[in-house]
C-alpha positions as CSV (number, residue, x, y, z in Angstrom):
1,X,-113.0,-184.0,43.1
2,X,-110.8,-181.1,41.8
3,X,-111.3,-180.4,38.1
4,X,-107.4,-181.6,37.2
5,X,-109.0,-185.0,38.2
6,X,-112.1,-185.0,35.6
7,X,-112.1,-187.7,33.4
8,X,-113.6,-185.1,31.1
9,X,-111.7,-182.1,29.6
10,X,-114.1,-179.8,30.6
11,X,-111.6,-177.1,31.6
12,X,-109.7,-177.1,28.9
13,X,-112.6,-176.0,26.5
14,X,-113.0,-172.0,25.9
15,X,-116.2,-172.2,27.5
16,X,-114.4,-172.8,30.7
17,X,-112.6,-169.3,31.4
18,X,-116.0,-167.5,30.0
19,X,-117.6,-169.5,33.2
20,X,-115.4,-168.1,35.4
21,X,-115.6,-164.2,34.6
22,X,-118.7,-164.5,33.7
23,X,-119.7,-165.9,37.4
24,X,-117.6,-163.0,38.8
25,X,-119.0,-160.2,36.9
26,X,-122.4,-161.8,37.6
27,X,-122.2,-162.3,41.4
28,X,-120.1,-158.7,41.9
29,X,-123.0,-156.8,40.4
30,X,-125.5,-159.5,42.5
31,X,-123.4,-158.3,45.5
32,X,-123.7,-154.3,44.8
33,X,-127.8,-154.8,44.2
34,X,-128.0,-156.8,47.5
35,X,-125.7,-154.2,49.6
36,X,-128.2,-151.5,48.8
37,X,-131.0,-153.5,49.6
38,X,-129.0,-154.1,53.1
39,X,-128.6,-150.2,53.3
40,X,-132.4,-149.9,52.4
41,X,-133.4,-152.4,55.1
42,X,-130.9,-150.7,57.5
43,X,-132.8,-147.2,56.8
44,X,-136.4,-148.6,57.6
45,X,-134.7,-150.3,60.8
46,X,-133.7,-146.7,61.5
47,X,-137.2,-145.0,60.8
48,X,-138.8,-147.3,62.9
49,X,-136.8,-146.8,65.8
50,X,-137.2,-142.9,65.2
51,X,-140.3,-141.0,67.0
52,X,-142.4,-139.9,64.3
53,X,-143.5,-136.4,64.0
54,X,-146.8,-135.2,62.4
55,X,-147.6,-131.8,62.1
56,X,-151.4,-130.7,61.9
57,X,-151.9,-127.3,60.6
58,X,-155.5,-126.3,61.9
59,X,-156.8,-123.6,59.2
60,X,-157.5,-119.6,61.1
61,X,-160.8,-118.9,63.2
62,X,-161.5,-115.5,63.5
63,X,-163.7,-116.3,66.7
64,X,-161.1,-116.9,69.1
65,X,-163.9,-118.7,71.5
66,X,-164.2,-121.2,68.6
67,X,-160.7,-121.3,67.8
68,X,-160.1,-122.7,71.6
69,X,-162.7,-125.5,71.1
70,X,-161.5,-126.4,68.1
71,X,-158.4,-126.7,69.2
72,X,-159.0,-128.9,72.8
73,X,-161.2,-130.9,70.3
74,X,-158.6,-131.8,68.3
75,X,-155.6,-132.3,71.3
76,X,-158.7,-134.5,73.0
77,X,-158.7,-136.5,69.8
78,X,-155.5,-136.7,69.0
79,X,-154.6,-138.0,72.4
80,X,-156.9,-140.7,72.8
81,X,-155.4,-141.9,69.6
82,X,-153.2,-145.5,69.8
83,X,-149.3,-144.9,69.8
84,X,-149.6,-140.9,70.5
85,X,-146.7,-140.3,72.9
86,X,-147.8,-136.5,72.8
87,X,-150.0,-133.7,70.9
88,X,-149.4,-130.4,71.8
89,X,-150.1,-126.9,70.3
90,X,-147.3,-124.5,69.0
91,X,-147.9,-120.9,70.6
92,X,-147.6,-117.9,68.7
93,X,-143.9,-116.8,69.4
94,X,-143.0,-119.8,67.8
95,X,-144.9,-119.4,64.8
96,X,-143.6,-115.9,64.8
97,X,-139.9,-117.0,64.8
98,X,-140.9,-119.4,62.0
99,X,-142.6,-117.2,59.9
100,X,-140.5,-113.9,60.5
101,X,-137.5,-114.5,58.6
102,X,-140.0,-114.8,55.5
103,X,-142.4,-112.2,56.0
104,X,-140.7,-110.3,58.8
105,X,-140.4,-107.4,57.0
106,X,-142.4,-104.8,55.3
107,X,-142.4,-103.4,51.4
108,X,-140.2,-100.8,53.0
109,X,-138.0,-103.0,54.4
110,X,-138.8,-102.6,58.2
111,X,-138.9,-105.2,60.2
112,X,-142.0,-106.0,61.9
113,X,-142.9,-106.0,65.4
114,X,-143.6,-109.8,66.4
115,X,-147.2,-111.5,66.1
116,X,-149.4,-113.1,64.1
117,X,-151.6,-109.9,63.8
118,X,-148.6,-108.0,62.8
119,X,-147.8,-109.7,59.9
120,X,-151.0,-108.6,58.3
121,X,-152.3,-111.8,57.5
122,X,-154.2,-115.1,60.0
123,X,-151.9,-117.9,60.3
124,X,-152.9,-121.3,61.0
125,X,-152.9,-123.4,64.5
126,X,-150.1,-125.8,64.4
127,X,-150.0,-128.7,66.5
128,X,-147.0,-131.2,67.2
129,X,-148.0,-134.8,67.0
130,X,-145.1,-137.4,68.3
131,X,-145.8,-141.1,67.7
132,X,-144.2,-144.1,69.5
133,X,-141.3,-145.3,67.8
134,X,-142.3,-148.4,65.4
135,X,-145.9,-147.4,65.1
136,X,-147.7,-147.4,61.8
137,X,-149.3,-144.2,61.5
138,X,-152.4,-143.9,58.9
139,X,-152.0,-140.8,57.9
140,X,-155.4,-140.8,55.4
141,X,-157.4,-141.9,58.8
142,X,-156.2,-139.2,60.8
143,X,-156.6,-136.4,57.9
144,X,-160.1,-137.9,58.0
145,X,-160.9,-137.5,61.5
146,X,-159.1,-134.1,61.9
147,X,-161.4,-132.7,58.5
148,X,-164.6,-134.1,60.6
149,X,-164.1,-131.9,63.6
150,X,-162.4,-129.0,61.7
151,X,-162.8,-129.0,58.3
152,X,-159.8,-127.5,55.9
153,X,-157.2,-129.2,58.5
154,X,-154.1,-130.2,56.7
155,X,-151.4,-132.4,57.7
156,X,-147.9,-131.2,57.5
157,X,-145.1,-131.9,55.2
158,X,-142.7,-133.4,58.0
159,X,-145.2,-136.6,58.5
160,X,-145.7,-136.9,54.9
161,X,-142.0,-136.6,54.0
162,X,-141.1,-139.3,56.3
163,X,-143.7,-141.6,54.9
164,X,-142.4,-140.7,51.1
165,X,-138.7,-141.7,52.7
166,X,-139.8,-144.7,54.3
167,X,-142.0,-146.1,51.0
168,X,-139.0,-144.8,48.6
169,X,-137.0,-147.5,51.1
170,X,-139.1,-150.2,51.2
171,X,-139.4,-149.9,47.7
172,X,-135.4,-149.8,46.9
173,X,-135.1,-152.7,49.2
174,X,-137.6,-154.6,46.9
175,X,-136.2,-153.8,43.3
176,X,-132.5,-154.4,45.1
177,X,-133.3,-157.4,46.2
178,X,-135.2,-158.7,43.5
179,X,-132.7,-157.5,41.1
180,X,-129.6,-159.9,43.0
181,X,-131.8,-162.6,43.2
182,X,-132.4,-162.3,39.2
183,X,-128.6,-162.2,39.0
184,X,-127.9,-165.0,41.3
185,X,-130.3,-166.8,39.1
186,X,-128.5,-165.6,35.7
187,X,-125.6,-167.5,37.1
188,X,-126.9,-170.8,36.9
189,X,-128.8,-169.6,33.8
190,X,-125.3,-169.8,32.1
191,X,-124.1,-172.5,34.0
192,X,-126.9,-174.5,32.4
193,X,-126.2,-173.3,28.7
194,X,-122.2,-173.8,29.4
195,X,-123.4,-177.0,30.5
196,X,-125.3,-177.9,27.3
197,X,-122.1,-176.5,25.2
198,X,-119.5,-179.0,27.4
199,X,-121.8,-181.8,26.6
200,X,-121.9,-181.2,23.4
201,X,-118.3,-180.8,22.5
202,X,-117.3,-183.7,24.5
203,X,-120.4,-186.2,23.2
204,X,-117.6,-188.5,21.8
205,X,-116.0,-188.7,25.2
206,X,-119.2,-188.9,27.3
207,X,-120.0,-192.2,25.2
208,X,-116.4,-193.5,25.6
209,X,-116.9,-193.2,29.3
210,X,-120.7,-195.5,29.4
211,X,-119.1,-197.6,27.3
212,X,-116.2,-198.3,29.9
213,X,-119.1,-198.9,32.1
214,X,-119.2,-195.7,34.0
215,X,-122.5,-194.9,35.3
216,X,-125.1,-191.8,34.4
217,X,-124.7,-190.4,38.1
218,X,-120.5,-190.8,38.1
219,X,-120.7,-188.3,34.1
220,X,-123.5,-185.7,35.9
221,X,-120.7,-185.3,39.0
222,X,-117.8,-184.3,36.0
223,X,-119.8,-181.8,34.9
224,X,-121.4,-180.6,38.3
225,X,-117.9,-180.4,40.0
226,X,-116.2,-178.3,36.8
227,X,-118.9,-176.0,37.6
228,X,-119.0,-176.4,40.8
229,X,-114.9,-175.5,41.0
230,X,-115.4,-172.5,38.4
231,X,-118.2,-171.1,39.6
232,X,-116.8,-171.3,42.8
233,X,-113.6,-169.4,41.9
234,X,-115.7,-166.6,40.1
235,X,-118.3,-166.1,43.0
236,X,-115.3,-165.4,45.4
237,X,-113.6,-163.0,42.9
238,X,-117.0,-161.3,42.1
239,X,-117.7,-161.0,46.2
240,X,-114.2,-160.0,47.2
241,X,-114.6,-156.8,44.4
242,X,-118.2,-156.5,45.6
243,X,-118.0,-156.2,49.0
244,X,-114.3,-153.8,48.7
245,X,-116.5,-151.4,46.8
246,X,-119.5,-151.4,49.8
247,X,-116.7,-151.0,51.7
248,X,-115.0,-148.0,50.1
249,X,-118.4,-146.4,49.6
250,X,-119.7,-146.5,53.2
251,X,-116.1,-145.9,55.0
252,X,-114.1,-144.3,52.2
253,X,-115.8,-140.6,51.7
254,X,-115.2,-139.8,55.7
255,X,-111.8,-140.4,55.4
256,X,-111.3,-137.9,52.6
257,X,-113.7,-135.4,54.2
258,X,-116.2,-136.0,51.8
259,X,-120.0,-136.3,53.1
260,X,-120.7,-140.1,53.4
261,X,-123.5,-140.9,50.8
262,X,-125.2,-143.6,53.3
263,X,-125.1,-142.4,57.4
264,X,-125.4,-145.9,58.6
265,X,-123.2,-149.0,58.2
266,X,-124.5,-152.4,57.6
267,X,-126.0,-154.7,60.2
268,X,-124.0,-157.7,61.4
269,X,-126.9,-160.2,59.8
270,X,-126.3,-158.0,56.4
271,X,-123.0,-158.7,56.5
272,X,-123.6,-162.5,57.0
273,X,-126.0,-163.1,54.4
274,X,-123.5,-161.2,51.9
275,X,-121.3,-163.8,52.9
276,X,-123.5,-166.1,51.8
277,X,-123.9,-164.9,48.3
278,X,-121.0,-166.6,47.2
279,X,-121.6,-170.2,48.6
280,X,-125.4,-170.2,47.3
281,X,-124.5,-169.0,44.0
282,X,-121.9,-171.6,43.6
283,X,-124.3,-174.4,44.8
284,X,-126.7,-173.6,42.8
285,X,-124.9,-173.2,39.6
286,X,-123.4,-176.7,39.9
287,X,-126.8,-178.1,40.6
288,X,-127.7,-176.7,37.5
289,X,-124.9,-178.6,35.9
290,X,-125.4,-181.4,37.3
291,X,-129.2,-181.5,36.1
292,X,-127.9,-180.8,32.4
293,X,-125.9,-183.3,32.6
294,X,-128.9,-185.7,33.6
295,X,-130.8,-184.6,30.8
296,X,-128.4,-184.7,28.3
297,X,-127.5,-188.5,29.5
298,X,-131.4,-189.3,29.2
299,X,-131.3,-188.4,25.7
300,X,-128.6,-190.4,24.5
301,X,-130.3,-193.8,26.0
């Protein structure tokens, strides 16, 4: 039924154009929070695919017989360890071209031959850990095994940053999320008290209508299909604004030669359930209508 053919003039009451922008500025912002929960679910796809690399900084021995033990101790463990695609230690040339540009040179400004020794002070034993891609890595467990064998072993800012990335993820996934849900909800929120308002204003003509022998179910379908036909209206306003700005924000800086602010693009099944914003929102706003309705009729028997 198309709200020209309500029996009711429920669009012709103010409350009628504040259902429709309000829907649209509701669902467009509902459609931004779920976008960067899709870019957030995106990125975790993308870590989990990714090798993870954990570095194990093994603190300086001065006994280089016990430096070696320590050391096949700690490959022997590390290897044995589920998901470990490799552990290997970093020789000293590479530590050297690591550490060089920061303490290559002397007080005198001389640069310094190459070597650990050289450099006037012990440097640690790094070692190279690589997980499988998709393995959970318990980062706490391994510092705890590693202390046992060789106590004062660190683990290495690279593993720890990628966890930090991957939690700071998950967790904008949640509060997006949650937040569009909450907004989705808001919708029929104020279809409900736009409900209430319609029934109100038109109590003279709701009572006209029972007494021409209409029944409670044929009034709740006046007021669940205005809202349904508003709402409806707004959701596709609010998704067609939303989804241009995820648009211009993921493909738009490239163009320009800006630096993208998000690498990846959205998922196919991200897309779809964007599309599906709309529709839900627009359902479930009517049914909150239509349940108003109900309870407003229940009331006047």
């Amino acid at each position: 039924m198309a709200t020209a053919d309500l029996d009711l003039p429920l669009a012709q009451t103010p409350t009628s154009r504040v259902l429709l922008w309000l829907t649209a500025g509701l669902v467009y912002l509902a459609v931004l929070a779920f976008g960067i929960a899709a870019v957030a679910d995106g990125q975790l796809d993308e870590f989990k695919r990714q090798p993870r690399i954990v570095t194990v900084a093994l603190p300086p021995n001065p006994d280089p017989a016990a430096a070696r033990t320590e050391v096949v101790e700690v490959l022997e463990l590390l290897r044995t360890r589920p998901g470990v695609a490799y552990a290997s230690l970093i020789d000293d040339d590479e530590i050297d071209s690591l550490v060089q540009p920061w303490l290559g040179r002397d007080a005198a400004g001389v640069d310094l031959p190459p070597g650990p020794a050289a450099l006037g002070m012990p440097l640690p034993r790094l070692i190279d850990i690589a997980y499988n891609p998709g393995v959970a890595v318990n980062l706490a467990a391994l510092d705890q095994d590693l202390g046992a064998i060789v106590p004062g072993t660190t683990i290495g800012a690279s593993g720890l940053l990628q966890r930090s990335q991957e939690r700071l993820a998950f967790l904008f996934r949640g509060i997006a999320a949650a937040i569009g849900l909450l907004l989705v909800v808001g919708v029929a929120g104020v279809n409900v008290w736009i409900a209430r308002l319609d029934f109100r204003l038109h109590a003279q003509a709701v009572d006209l209508l029972r007494l021409m022998g209409a029944k409670d179910r044929y009034i709740a379908q006046q007021f669940e299909h205005h809202a349904l036909g508003r709402s409806l209206r707004g959701a596709f306003l609010g998704f067609a604004l939303g989804l241009s700005t995820i648009v211009l924000v993921l493909h738009a800086p490239p163009l320009v030669g800006w630096t993208p602010l998000v690498e990846q693009d959205l998922a196919a099944v991200h897309w779809v359930l964007l599309a599906i914003v709309p529709v839900a929102t627009a359902l479930l706003a009517a049914l909150g209508a239509r349940l108003t309705a109900h309870f407003g009729l229940a009331r006047l028997r």
